[in-house]
C-alpha positions as CSV (number, residue, x, y, z in Angstrom):
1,X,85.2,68.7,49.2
2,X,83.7,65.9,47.2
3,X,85.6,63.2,49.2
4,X,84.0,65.0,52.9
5,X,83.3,63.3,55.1
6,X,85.1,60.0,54.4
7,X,87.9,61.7,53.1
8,X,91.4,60.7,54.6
9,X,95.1,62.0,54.2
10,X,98.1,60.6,56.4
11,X,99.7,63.4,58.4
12,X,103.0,64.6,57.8
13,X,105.8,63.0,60.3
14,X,107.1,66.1,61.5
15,X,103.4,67.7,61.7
16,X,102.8,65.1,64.1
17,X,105.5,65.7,66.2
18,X,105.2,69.0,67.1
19,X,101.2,68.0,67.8
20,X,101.9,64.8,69.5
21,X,104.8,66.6,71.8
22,X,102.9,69.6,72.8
23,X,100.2,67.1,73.7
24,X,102.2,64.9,76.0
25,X,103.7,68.3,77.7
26,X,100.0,70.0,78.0
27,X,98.6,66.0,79.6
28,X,101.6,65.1,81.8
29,X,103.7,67.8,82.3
30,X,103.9,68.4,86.2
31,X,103.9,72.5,85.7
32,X,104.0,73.0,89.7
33,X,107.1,70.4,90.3
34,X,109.4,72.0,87.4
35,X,112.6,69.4,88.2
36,X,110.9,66.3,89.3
37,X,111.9,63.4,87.7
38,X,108.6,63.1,85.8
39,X,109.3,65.6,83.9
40,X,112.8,65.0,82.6
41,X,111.7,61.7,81.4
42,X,108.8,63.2,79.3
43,X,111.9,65.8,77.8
44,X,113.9,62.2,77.3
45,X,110.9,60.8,75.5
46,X,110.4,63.3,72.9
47,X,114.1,63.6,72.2
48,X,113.5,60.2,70.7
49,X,111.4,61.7,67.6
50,X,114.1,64.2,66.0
51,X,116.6,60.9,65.6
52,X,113.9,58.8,64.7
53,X,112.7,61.3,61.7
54,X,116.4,61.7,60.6
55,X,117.0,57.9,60.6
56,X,113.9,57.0,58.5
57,X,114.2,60.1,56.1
58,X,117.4,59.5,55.2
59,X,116.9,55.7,54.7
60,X,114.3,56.1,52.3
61,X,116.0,59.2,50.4
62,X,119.2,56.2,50.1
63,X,116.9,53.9,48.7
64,X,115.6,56.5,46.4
65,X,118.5,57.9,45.0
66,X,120.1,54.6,44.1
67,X,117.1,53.9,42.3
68,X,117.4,57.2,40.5
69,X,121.0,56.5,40.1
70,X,119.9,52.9,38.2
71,X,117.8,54.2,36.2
72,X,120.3,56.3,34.6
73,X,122.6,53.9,34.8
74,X,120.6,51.5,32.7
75,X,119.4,54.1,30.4
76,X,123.1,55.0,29.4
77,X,123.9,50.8,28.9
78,X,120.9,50.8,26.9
79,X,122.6,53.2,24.2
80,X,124.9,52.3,21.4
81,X,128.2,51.9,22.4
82,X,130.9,54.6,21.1
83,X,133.6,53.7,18.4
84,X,136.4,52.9,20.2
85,X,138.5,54.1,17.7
86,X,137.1,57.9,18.1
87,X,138.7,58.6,21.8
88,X,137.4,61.9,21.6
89,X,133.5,60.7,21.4
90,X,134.7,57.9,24.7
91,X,135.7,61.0,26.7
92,X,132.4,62.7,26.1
93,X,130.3,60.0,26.0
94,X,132.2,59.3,30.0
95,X,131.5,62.7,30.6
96,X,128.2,62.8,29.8
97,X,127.4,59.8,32.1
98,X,129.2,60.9,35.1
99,X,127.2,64.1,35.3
100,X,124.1,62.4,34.9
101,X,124.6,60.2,37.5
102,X,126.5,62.8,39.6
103,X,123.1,64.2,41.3
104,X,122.2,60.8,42.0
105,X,125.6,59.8,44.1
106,X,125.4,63.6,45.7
107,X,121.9,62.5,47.3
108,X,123.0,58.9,48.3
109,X,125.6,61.0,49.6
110,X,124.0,63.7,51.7
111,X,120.8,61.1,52.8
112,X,123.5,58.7,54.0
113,X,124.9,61.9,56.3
114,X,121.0,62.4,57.3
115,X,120.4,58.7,58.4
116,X,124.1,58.8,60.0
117,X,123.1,61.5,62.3
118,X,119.5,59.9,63.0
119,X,121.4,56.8,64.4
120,X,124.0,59.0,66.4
121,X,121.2,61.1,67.8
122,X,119.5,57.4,69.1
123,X,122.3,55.9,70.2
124,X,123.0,59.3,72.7
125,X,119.6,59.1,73.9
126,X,119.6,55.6,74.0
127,X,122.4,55.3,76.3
128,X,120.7,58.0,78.3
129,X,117.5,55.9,79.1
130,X,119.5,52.8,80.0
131,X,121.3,54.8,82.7
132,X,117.7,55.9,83.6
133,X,116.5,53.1,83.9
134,X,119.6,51.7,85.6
135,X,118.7,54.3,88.3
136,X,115.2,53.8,88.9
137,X,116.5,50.6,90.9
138,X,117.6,53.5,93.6
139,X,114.4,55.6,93.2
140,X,112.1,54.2,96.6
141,X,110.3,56.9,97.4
142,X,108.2,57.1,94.2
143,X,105.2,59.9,94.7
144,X,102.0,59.0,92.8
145,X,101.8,62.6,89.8
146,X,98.5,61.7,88.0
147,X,98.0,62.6,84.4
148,X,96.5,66.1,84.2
149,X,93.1,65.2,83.3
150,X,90.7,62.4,84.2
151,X,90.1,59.0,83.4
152,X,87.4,59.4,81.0
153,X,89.2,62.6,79.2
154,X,92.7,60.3,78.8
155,X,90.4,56.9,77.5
156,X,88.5,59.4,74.7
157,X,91.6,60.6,73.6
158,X,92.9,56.7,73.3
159,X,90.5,55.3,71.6
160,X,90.6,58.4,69.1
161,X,94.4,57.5,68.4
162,X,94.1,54.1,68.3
163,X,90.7,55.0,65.1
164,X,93.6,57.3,63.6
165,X,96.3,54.8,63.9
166,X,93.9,52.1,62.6
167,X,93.4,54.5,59.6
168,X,96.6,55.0,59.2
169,X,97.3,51.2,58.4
170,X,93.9,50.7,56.4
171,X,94.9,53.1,54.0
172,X,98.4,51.9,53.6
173,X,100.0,49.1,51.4
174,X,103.5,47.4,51.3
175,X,106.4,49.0,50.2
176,X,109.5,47.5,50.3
177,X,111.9,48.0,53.3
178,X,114.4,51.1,53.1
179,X,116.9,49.6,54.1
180,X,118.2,47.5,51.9
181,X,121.8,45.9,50.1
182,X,123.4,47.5,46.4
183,X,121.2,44.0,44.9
184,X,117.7,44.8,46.3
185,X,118.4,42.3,49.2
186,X,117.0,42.9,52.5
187,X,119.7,42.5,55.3
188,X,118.4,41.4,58.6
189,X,119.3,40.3,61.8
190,X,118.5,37.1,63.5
191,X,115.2,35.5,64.3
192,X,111.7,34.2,62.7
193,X,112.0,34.4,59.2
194,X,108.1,35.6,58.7
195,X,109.3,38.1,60.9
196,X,112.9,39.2,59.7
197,X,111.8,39.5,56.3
198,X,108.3,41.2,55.8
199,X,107.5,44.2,54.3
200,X,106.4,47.2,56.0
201,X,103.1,49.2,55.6
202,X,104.3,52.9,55.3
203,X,102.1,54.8,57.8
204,X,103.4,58.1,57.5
205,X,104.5,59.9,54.0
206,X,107.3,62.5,53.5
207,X,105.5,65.2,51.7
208,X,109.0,66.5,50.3
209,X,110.8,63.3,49.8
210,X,112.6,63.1,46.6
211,X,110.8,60.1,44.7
212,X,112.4,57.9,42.1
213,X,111.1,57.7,38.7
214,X,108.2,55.3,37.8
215,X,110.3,53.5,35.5
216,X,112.9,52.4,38.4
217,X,112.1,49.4,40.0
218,X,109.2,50.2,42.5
219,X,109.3,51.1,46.1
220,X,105.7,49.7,46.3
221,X,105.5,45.7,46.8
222,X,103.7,43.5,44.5
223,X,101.7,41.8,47.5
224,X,98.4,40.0,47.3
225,X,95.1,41.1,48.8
226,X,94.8,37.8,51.5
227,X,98.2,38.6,52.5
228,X,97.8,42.5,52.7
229,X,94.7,41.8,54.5
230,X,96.4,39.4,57.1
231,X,99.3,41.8,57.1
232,X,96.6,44.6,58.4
233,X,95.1,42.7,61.1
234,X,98.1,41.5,62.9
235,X,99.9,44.8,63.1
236,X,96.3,46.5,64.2
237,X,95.8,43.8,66.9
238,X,99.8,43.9,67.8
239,X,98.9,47.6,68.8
240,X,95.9,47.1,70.7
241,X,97.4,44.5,72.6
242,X,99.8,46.3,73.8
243,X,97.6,49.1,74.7
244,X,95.1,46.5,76.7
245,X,98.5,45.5,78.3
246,X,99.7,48.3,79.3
247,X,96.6,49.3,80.9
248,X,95.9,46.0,82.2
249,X,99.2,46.2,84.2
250,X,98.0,49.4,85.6
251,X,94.7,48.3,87.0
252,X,95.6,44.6,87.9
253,X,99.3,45.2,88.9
254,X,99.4,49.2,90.3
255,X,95.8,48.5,91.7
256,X,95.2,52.6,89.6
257,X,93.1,52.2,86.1
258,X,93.9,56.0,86.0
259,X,97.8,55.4,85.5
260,X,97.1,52.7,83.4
261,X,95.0,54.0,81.0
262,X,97.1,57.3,81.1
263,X,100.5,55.0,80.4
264,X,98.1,53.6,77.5
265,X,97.4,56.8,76.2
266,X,100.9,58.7,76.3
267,X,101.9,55.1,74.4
268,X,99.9,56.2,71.4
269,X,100.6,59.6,71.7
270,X,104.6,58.8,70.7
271,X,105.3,60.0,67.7
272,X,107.2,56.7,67.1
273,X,103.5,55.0,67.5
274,X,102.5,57.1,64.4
275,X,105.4,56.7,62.3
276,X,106.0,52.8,63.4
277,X,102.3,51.5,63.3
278,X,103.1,49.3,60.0
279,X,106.3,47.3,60.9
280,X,104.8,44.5,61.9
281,X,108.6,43.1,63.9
282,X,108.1,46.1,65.8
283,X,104.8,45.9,67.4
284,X,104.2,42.1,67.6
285,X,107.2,41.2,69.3
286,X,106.2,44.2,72.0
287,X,102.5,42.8,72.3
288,X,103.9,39.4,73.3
289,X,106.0,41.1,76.1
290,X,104.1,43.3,77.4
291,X,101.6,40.4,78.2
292,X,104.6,38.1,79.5
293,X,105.2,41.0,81.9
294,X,101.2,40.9,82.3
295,X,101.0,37.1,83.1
296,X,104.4,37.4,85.7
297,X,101.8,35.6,88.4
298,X,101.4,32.6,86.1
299,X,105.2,31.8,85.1
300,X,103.7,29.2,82.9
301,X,101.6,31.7,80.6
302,X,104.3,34.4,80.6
303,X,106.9,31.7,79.8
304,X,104.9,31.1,76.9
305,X,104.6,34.9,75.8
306,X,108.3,35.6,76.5
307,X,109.1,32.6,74.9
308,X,106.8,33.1,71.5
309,X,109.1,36.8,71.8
310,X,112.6,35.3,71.9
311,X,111.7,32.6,69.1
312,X,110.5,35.7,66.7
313,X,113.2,38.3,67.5
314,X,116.3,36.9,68.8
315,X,117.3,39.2,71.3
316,X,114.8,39.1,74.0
317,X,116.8,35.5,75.1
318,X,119.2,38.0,76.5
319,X,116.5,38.7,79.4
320,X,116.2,35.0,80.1
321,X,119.2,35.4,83.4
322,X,116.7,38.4,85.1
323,X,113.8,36.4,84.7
324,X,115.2,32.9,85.9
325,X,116.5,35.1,88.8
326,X,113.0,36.6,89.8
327,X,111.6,32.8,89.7
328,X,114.5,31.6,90.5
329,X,112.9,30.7,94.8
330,X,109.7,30.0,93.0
331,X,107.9,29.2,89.6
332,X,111.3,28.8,87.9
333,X,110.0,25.6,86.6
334,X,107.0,26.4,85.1
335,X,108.6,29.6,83.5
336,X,111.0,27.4,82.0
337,X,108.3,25.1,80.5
338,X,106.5,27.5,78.9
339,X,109.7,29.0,77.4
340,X,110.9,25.9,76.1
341,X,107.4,24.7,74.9
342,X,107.2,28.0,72.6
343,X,110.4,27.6,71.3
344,X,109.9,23.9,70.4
345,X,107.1,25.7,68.9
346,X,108.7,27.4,66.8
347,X,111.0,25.3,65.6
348,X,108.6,23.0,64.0
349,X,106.9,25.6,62.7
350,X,110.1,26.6,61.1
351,X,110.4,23.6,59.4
352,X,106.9,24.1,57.6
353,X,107.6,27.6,56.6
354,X,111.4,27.0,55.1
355,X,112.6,26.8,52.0
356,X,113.6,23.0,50.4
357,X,117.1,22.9,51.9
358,X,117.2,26.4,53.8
359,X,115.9,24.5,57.1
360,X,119.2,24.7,59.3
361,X,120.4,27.6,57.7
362,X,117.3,29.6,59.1
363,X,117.9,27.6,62.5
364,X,120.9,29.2,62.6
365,X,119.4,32.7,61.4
366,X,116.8,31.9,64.1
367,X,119.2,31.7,67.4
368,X,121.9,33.9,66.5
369,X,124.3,30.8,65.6
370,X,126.3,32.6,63.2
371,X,129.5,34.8,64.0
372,X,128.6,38.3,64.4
373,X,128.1,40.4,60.6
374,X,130.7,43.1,59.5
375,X,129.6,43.5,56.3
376,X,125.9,45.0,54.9
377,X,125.3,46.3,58.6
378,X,123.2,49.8,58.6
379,X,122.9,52.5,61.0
380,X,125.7,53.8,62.9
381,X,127.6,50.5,61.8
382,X,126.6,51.4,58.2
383,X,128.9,52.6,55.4
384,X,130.3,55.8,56.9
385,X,129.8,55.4,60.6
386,X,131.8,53.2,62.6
387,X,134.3,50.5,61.9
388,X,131.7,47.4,62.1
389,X,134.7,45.3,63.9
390,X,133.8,47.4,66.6
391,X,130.2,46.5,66.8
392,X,131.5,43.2,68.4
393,X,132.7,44.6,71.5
394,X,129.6,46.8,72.3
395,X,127.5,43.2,71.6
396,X,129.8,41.0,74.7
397,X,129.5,44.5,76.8
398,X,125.5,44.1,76.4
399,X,125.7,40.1,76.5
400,X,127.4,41.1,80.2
401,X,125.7,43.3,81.1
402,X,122.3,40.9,80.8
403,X,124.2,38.0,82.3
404,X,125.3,40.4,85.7
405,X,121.2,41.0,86.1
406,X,121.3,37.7,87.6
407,X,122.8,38.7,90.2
408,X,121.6,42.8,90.6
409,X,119.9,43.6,92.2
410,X,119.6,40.5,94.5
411,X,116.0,41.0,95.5
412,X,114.1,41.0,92.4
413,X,110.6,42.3,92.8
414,X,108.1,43.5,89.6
415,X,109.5,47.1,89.0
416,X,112.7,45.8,89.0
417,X,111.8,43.1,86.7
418,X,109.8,45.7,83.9
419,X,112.5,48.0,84.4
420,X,115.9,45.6,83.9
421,X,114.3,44.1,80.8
422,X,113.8,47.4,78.9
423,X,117.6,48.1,80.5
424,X,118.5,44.5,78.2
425,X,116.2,45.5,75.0
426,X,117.3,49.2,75.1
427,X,120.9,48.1,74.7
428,X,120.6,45.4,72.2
429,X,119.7,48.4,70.0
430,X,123.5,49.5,70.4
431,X,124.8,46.3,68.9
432,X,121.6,45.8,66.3
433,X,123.3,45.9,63.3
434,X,120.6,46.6,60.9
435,X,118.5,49.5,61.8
436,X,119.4,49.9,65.9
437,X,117.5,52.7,67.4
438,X,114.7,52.0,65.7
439,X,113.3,48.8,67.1
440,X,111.6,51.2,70.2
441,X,107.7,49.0,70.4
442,X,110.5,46.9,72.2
443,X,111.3,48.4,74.8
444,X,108.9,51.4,74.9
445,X,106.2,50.0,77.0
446,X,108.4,48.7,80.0
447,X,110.2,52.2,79.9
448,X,106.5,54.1,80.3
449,X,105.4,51.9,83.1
450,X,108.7,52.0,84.6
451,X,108.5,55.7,84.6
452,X,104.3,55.8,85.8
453,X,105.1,52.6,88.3
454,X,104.3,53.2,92.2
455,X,106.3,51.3,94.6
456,X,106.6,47.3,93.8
457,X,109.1,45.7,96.5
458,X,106.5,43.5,97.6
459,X,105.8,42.3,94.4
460,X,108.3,39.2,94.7
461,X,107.9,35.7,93.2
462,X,107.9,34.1,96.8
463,X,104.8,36.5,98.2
464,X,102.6,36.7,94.9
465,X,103.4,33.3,93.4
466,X,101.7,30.3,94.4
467,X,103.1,26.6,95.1
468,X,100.6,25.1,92.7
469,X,100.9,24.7,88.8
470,X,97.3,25.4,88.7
471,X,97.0,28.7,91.5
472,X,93.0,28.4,90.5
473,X,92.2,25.2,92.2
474,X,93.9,26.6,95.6
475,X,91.7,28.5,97.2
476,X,93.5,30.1,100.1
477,X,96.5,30.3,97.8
478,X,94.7,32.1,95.5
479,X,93.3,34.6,98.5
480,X,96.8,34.8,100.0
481,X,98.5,35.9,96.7
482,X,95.8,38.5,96.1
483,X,96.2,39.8,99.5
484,X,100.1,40.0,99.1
485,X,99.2,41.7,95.9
């Protein structure tokens, strides 16, 4: 009681999703239209958390154990060596190592099973909200279901998550990523390398995870206070832009605050939002598409955002055929310049950030010019799941399937354009070889305003784009596009 009121203790991952599940059932749960769609894509929606619990569990009890198993390892190395000449001391002294180090390998063992079964479970319901939003292409008629409870009741609870999720990262520090090689070596795909390579701030703690021994090398990162501090304020301000986005697509795009704020709000509720808060390539890349889909009237700013994404992640370059298609009968060339302007962007600020002599190698890192990785993958490409080789085909069935949005559907209007881009991002989490499933802050906002989206087929680049570079300095432009609008 001493430490009330300031006191604060992270909640337990699976705590929070029972809470954060009932929550979303009890505030959008449409109890008088039992089979609407509506309400099979809140079930889809929280079948993301089990997988998600499994994956991350069982990644850090890997990373665990083979420090345990280390440990031991290095203690036994440390002794004196038997005489060779006494075989009957070498047998027991083998003996005596294998069964210390034989509840060591059993965990690696059974936490590789756990995080095995996390991917599986993502990759199932990932494939099932790509066919979803495949569908909602066919879906006209789209009735407007309002949150069950006002707009004030849905903005207090918001703010209140994003104080708790805020929290949540203050109190943390860096620990080193889970997923790791056998040599301490984070594996990662392609893209930035501030942003391939950071460590992660731990929002959430496993109350019963197995922890290694103090003396094994730490899970906790030796990182200094400046960079901690910066580390903080980008992942807090990565979340909050995507809320303001979210809702700022609902009152400036669907012309209803309500659904806006309440698409805001269920964001935050996710138990992903809890438990993902701290990984900084999560959030950030979201932020800057979200506001790309915000800016879709200015092709020049959302060029900028979407290109800022693709130069930090990699695979949002896979949506650059459905966009050039919506722009393609107007503002394909400013979408294009502000693309290309942030990746030239990047690429100089590549060269200040590299390595002596590492400058091409991270170009290469940076666009994916490398042949695809077989070996250190993780997931359900990991040791014990699938045979990596086949990895590549999944990847040029994805590549495709991006490429053939240039073509479906042929009139490309805003819906279409939020809800074929969390199609693309979805399924690059099929072929992401390093933690696919995961990477949801991608994908997650365009799927909840997909779902929460009224009727956009007049929102087409021809009706709400102007002619002009500069729409402000056109008047009856400007009044004609907000009239289409």
């Amino acid at each position: 009681m001493s430490e009330f009121p300031l006191g604060y203790e992270k909640i337990s991952p699976t705590t929070w999703i029972y809470l954060s599940s009932l929550l979303m059932l009890g505030l959008y749960f449409k109890f008088n239209r039992l089979w609407s769609v509506r309400n099979l894509d809140l079930l889809l929606l929280i079948l993301l958390a089990p997988g998600m619990l499994l994956a991350d569990y069982g990644q850090q009890r890997q990373m665990q154990a083979f420090q345990n198993f280390d440990r031991v390892y290095r203690s036994h190395q440390a002794e004196a060596p038997p005489d060779p000449d006494d075989p009957v001391l070498v047998e027991s002294v083998r003996k005596r190592r294998e069964q210390a180090l034989q509840p060591s390998i059993a965990e690696h063992e059974s936490a590789r099973s756990m995080a095995y079964l996390g991917h599986m479970w993502l990759f199932i319901v990932g494939l099932l909200i790509v066919i979803r939003l495949m569908l909602d292409v066919t879906m006209v008629r789209r009735p407007l279901l309002q949150p069950n409870l006002t707009t004030g009741g849905l903005a207090f609870i918001g703010v209140s998550l994003i104080v708790f999720l805020t929290a949540n990262v203050i109190v943390s520090e860096p620990t080193r990523e889970p997923t790791r090689d056998h040599r301490g070596q984070r594996e990662h795909g392609p893209g930035f390398p501030l942003f391939t390579k950071p460590p992660i701030l731990a929002t959430m703690s496993y109350p019963q995870a197995p922890r290694a021994d103090d003396s094994a090398e730490s899970v906790r990162l030796p990182v200094g206070a400046f960079y901690t501090g910066v580390l903080k304020v980008v992942v807090v301000l990565s979340q909050l832009a995507i809320v303001l986005g979210i809702a700022g697509i609902g009152y400036r795009h669907f012309n209803n605050l309500q659904t806006g704020i309440g698409v805001a709000t269920l964001y935050l509720m996710l138990p992903y939002t809890a438990h993902m808060t701290g990984r900084i390539d999560h959030v950030f890349p979201g932020a800057l598409m979200i506001w790309g889909v915000f800016f879709y009237r200015r092709p020049l700013t959302s060029g900028v955002f979407m290109g800022a994404a693709m130069a930090m992640i990699y695979y949002p370059l896979y949506l650059l055929p459905l966009w050039i298609s919506f722009y393609w009968h107007r503002g394909l060339g400013r979408f294009l310049t502000g693309v290309g302007g942030a990746l030239l962007l990047a690429v100089i600020a590549l060269y200040f950030v590299s390595p002596s002599g590492e400058y091409f190698s991270n170009f290469r890192d940076m666009f994916g010019l490398r042949p695809p990785k077989v070996e250190g993958l993780s997931g359900v490409w990991g040791d014990g799941g699938w045979e990596p080789w086949y990895r590549v085909p999944v990847m040029v069935g994805c590549i495709v399937l991006a490429g053939l949005f240039a073509l479906w559907p042929a009139q490309k209007n805003l819906g279409t354009l939020m809800s074929c881009s969390a199609v693309v991002l979805a399924a690059s989490q099929f072929w992401h070889g390093f933690g696919g499933g995961l990477f949801m802050a991608w994908y997650l906002p365009l799927l909840l305003l997909t779902i929460f989206r009224p009727n956009l087929e007049d929102r087409v680049a021809v009706s709400v784009l102007a002619d002009s570079w500069f729409p402000r300095r056109q008047k009856n432009d400007k009044k004609s596009i907000e009239k289409a609008a």
